[in-house]
N, C-alpha and C positions, 0 to 999 in steps of 0.2 A: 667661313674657314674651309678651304678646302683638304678633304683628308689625304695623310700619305700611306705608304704603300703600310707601314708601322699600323696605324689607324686601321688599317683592310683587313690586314691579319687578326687583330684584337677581337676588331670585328667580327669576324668568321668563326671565333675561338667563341666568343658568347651564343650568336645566332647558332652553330651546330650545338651548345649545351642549352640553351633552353628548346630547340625542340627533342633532343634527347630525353631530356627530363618532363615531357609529356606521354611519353611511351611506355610509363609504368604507372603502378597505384601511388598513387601519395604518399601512406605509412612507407612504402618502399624507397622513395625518393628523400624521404626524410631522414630516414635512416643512412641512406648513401651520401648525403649532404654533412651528418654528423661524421663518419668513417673519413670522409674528405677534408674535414677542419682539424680531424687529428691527422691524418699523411700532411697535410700543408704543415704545423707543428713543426711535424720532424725537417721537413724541407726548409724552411723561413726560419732558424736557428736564431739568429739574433732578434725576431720579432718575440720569439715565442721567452727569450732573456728578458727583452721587454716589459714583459706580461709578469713575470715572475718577481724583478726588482718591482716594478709598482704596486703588486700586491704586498712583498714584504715591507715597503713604507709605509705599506698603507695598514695593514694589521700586522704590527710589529708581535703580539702574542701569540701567531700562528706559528704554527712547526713548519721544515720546509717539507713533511709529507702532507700539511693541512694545504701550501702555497702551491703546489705540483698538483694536486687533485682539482681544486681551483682551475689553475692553467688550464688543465684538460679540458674543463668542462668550459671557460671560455671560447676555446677553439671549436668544440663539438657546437655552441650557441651560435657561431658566427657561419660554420656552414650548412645550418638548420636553416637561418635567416637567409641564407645567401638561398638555399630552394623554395623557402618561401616564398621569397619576392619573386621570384620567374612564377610561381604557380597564382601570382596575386588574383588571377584573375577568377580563379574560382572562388573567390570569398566572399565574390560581390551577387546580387541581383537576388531570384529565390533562394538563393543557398546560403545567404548570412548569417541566418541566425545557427547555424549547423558549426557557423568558426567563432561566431562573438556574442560575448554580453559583457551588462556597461555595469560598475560599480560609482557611484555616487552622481548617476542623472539627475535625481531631483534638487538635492543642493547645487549643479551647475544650472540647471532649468532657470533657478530662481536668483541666479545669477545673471543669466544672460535677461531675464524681463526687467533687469537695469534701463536695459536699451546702450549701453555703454558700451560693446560685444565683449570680447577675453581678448588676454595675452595668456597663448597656453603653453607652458615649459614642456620642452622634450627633452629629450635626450638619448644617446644612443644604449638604451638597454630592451633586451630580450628583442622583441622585431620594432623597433621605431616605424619601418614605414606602411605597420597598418593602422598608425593613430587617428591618419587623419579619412581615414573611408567611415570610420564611427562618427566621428564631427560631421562628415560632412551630410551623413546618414541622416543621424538621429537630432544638431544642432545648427543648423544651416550653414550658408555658404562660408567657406574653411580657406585662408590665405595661407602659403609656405614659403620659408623665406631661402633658396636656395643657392648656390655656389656650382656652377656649369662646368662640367667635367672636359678634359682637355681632350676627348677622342671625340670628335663631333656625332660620328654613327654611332658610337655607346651611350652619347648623351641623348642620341631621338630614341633609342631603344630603351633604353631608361626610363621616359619621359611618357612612349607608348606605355609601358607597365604601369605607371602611376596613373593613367589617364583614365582607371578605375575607381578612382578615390574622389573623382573629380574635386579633387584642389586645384587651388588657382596658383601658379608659382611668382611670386617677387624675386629679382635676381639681386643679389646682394651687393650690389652697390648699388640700387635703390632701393635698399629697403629704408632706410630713416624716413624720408617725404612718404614712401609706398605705404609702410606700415601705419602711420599716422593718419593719413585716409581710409584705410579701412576700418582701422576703430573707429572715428568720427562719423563713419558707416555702420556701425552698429554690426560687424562681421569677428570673424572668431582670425586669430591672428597664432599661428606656429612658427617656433623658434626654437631651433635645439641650440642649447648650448654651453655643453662638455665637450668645448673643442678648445686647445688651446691658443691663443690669440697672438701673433709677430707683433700688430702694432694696436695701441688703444686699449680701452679696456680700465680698467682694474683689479692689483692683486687681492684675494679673497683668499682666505684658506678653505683647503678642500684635503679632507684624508690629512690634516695633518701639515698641509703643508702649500705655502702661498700658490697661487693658479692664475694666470693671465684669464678676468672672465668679461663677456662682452656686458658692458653696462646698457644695451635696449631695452632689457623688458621694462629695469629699473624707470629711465629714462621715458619711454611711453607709459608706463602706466602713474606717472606722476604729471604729464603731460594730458591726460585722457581720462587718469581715472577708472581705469578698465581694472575687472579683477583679473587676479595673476593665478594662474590654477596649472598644476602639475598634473602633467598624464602618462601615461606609463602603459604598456602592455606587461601581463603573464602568463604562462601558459598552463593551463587546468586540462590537463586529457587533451581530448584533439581540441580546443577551442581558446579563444584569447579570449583573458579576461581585461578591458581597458578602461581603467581608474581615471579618475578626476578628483583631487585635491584641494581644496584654495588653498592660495598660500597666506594669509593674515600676516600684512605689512603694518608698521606703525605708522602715524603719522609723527614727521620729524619735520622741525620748521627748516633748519638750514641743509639748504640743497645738496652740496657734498656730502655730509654725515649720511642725509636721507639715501643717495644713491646707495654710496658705497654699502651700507646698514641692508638695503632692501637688495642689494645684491649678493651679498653676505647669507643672506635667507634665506633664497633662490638656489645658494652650493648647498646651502643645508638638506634644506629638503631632497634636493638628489641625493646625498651623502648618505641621508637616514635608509631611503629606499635602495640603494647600492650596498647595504652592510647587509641587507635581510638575504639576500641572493645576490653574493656579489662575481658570481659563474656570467650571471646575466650582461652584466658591462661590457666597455671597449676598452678592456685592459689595454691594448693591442696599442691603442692611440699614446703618445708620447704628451701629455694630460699637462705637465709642469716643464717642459722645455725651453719654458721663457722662463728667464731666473728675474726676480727685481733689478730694478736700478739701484749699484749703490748708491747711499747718499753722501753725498758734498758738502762740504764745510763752506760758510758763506765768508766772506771775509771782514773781517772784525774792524768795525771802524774809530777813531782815533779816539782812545780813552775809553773803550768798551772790553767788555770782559772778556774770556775767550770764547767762542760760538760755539754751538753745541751743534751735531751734525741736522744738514736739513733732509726733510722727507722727502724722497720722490714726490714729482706732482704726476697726478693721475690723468693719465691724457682721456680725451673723450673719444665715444666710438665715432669714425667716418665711416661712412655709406657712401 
């Protein structure tokens, strides 16, 4: 693709802010990244509306001075994360252990001597993208399943930052075949996904209220038999702390019930960990923008009762 002049300027707007943002100390950048998510706030009006109606859906017994502090502390999250990710590079190499340690390595350890690898649940809280520099650290070779940004120079600059983490990127429209070879490779497979979905998927409730969510992990780990483990970053003083969960599926014989049930699981457990600090989230994202399908009434055929309405059928994800 080649870039236009749009593309050039975007361009120029990131490349002069990430090296400005090596010119100072860290605490100090950090600080200025927080100050910078409250001015965007006040500038992005409707985004920051956004944020406010989702959390009152979402914790209807909050005050709106409990949903406004909230807000606040969203936007100061998001442009803490936003300095972080330009600063990624200093987390890596001798200096690791100064930014991270791991809560529940040996129950995932003893997970992965399956030889099965993981399907590990992200999602976008506190900084998602230093999950996969721990995986790929401390658990071997780490797959991520991404979606390629539409300004070509932002997407190689991007792509250099992450090239820390040494993940391996699947572009999402192959991930169904992509992601399937790596587990049957015995590899650790990332997927975030608290995104809401245009087509595919399944509604699940989430906060209360149905959510377009992509049925893969389900899907692969019924497929593969990989376990399903939730990770998460927090932040403790200067250092991330990055958790590993399993998430304990049942076995359910028929296939529908099973997906939908195991994906139903998967909102859960983000939901649980989204209530304890829920500053940390992507308020921001428009989460339930896909409403259901209503249902249809089938037609009643001669000498039959009157039809009761039918269910949406649950379409499956494309890759």
């Amino acid at each position: 693709m080649t870039p236009t002049l749009k593309h050039r300027i975007e361009y120029g707007f990131v490349k002069t802010a990430d090296f400005l943002l090596f010119l100072f100390p860290r605490p100090a950048t950090l600080a200025f990244g927080e100050a910078l998510g409250t001015l965007i706030s006040w500038i992005l009006r409707p985004r920051n509306k956004l944020i406010k109606a989702n959390l009152a859906a979402a914790f209807p017994e909050k005050s709106n001075a409990e949903i406004e502090h909230i807000a606040k502390g969203v936007w100061r999250n998001l442009g803490r994360t936003a300095v972080e990710f330009v600063r990624l590079s200093e987390t890596t190499g001798d200096r690791f252990d100064e930014f991270f340690f791991i809560e529940g390595k040996e129950q995932f350890d003893k997970l992965l001597a399956l030889g099965k690898g993981s399907i590990l649940i992200g999602f976008h809280f506190t900084n998602w993208e230093v999950l996969s520099i721990c995986t790929g650290r401390y658990f071997g070779e780490t797959f991520g399943i991404a979606r390629p940004m539409k300004n070509p120079l932002v997407e190689a600059w991007v792509q250099s930052k992450r090239s820390v983490n040494t993940t391996n990127m699947i572009w999402h429209r192959q991930a169904a075949k992509a992601s399937l070879r790596v587990l049957k490779n015995g590899k650790n497979l990332g997927i975030l996904v608290d995104q809401n979905l245009y087509t595919g998927g399944v509604f699940v409730n989430f906060f209360g209220r149905p959510a377009a969510t992509t049925t893969l992990p389900a899907l692969l780990h019924s497929r593969t038999d990989a376990p399903v483990v939730l990770i998460y970053s927090l932040r403790e003083g200067t250092k991330f702390k990055i958790v590993y969960e399993p998430i304990p599926l049942p076995e359910i014989a028929d296939m529908d019930q099973r997906i939908f049930t195991h994906t139903q699981l998967i909102n859960n457990s983000i939901e649980a960990v989204v209530r304890r600090t829920p500053e940390n989230w992507f308020w921001i994202h428009n989460r339930w923008k896909r409403k259901p399908e209503p249902a249809t009434p089938e037609p009643a055929s001669p000498g039959s009762a009157s039809p009761g309405p039918a269910a949406p059928a649950a379409n499956e994800d494309k890759a």
